[in-house]
VEXSEZA-529574 format. One record per residue (C-alpha): residue in one letter; x, y, z. Coordinates in steps of 0.02 Angstrom, whole numbers, plus 50000, padded with zeros to 5 digits. Layout:
<setors>
AXYZ...
</setors>
This chain:
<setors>
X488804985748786X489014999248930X487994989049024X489164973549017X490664985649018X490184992149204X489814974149250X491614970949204X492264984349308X490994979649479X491924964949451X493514969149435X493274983549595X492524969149713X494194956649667X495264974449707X494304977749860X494484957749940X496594961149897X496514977249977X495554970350134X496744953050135X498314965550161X497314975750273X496734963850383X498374953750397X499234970550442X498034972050573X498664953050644X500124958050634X500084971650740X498894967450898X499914947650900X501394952550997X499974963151114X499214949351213X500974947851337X500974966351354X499234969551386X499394953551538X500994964151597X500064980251604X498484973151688X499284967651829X499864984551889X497924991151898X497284991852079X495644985451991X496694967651930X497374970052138X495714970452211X494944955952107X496544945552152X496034947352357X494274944652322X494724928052208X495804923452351X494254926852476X492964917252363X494284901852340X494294901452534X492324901352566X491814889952423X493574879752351X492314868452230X491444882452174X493124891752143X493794875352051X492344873451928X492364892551868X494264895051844X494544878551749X493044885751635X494554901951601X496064891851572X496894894151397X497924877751372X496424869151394X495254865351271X493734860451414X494454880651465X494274897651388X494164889251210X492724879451258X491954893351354X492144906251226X491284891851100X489774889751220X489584909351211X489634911951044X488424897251007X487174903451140X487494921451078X487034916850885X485494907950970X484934923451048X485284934850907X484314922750789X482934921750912X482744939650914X482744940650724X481254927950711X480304940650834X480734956250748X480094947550578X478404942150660X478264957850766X478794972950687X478664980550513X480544988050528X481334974050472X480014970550334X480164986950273X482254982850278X482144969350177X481134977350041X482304991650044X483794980650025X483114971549875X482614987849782X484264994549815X485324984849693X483854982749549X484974996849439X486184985149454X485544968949406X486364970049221X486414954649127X488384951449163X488054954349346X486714940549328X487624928549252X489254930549382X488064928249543X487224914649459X488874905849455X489334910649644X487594906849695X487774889349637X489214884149747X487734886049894X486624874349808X486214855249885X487104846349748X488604857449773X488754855649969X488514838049962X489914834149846X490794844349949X490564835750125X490704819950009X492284824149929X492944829850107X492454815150198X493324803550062X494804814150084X494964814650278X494674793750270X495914791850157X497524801350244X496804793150418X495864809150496X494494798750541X493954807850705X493534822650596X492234814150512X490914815450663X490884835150702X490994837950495X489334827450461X488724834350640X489004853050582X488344849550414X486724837450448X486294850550601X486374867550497X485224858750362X484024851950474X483954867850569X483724876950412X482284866550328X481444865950492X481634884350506X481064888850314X479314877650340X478854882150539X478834901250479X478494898750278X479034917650224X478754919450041X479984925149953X480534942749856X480044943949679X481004934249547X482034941049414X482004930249244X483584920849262X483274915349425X481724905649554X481794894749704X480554884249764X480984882049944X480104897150090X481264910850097X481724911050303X483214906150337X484224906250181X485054887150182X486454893850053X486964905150182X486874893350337X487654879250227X489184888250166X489514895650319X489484877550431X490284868850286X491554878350195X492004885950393X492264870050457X493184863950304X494324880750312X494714874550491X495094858550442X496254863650328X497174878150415X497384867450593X498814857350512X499644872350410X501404877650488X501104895250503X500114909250548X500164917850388X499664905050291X498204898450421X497684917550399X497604916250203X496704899750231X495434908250335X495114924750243X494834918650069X493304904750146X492814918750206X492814929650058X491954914249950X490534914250084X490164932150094X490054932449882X488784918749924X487844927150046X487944942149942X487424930549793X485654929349870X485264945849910X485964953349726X484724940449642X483354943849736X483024925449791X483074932149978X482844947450087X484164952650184X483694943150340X483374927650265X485414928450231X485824935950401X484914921750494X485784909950387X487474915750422X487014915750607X486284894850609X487934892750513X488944901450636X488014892350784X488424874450703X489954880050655X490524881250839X489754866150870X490594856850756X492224866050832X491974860251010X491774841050959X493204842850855X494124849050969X493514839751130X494014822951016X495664828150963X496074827851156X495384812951182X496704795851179X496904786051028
</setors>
């Protein structure tokens, strides 16, 4: 009975905690928003911004196609710009990250030694309650679950006509499972102990509930939140998907079905595909009907 009654309170502290970070968080929007003119104004006055803006001028007058190709890669109405730059970056950056991950686990007992750590941290709190709740969260990961959802989806975006969407929502989800099951059986980590309620089949490395709720219910957030009116409710849109896929995440760890870095290079494919999926989105909306 005390056992259940603390599992009622962990939840009830973690649903406090997401409010208390939502208000937080949307505080935080609030203030840096109106920052981005201001901080343009106050560049300009730095003799720094006033050297670079002779030596752009000397570059543009030694190599003018050179000059053309890099500042169109920086312009921020345009997608093909800064948001297609900043894409490519974070994609590439994800890549590295994850690369370096996969050579820490083959290289080093650190991260091993992480992992195991991890997972016997939260064995106290395994209680029966807790269980059952990240059982249920867990389960909105699974393969069944994430394909009803990219079904459901793509019924729903042929139906109201947002047929160009379809493409970069089964490219972002077909990519972040193949790159996951290719992943799991080219480095075939076993995974952590079982408890009783709980047992996988699949290698451990990368976790594919991880990488699939972060490419699907990510690009599904942005789906929805590109044709809300505001930025408050975009924000709300955005927060909560995130909130559902960090429980998920979180999910696999608490019930010991992967180490820590199984999750964390889940989250990272997820991201990459994620971005992917942004840029053809993106790159199509632009495109004439």
């Amino acid at each position: 009975m005390n056992q259940d009654r603390s599992s009622v309170f962990a939840i009830l502290a973690v649903v406090v905690a997401l409010i208390l970070l939502q208000v937080v968080l949307w505080r935080f929007v609030c203030a840096i928003a109106p920052l981005g003119p201001w901080l343009q104004r106050y560049a300009a006055g730095w003799p720094a911004w006033a050297r670079a803006t002779s030596l752009r001028g000397s570059f543009k007058a030694v190599y003018p196609r050179a000059y053309a190709v890099f500042t169109a890669r920086f312009v921020p109405a345009a997608f093909s710009g800064l948001p297609l730059t900043l894409m490519c970056l974070g994609a590439l950056y994800a890549a590295a990250l994850l690369g370096g991950l996969i050579d820490d686990l083959r290289e080093t007992e650190g991260l091993v030694c992480l992992d195991h750590g991890v997972n016997a941290f939260f064995t106290p709190y395994r209680t029966p309650s807790l269980i059952r709740a990240f059982i249920w969260i867990t389960a909105l990961g699974t393969g069944p679950a994430v394909t009803g959802m990219v079904a459901v989806a793509s019924a729903l975006l042929w139906s109201q006509g947002r047929t160009r969407l379809l493409l970069p929502l089964w490219i972002t989800f077909l990519g972040a499972q193949g790159t996951t099951w290719a992943g799991k059986y080219a480095i075939g980590r076993p995974r952590p102990a079982f408890l009783d309620a709980v047992t996988a089949a699949s290698p451990s490395f990368p976790s594919g509930h991880a990488t699939a709720s972060t490419a699907l219910i990510g690009f599904l957030a942005y789906v929805i939140a590109r044709g809300l009116p505001n930025l408050r409710a975009r924000f709300e849109v955005v927060f909560w998907s995130a909130a559902v896929i960090g429980l998920i995440c979180f999910s696999r760890i608490f019930l010991s079905l992967h180490f820590f870095s199984d999750v964390a290079a889940g989250l990272l494919v997820g991201v990459f595909w994620l971005l992917v999926g942004f840029a053809v989105a993106e790159f199509d909306r632009r495109l004439p009907a």
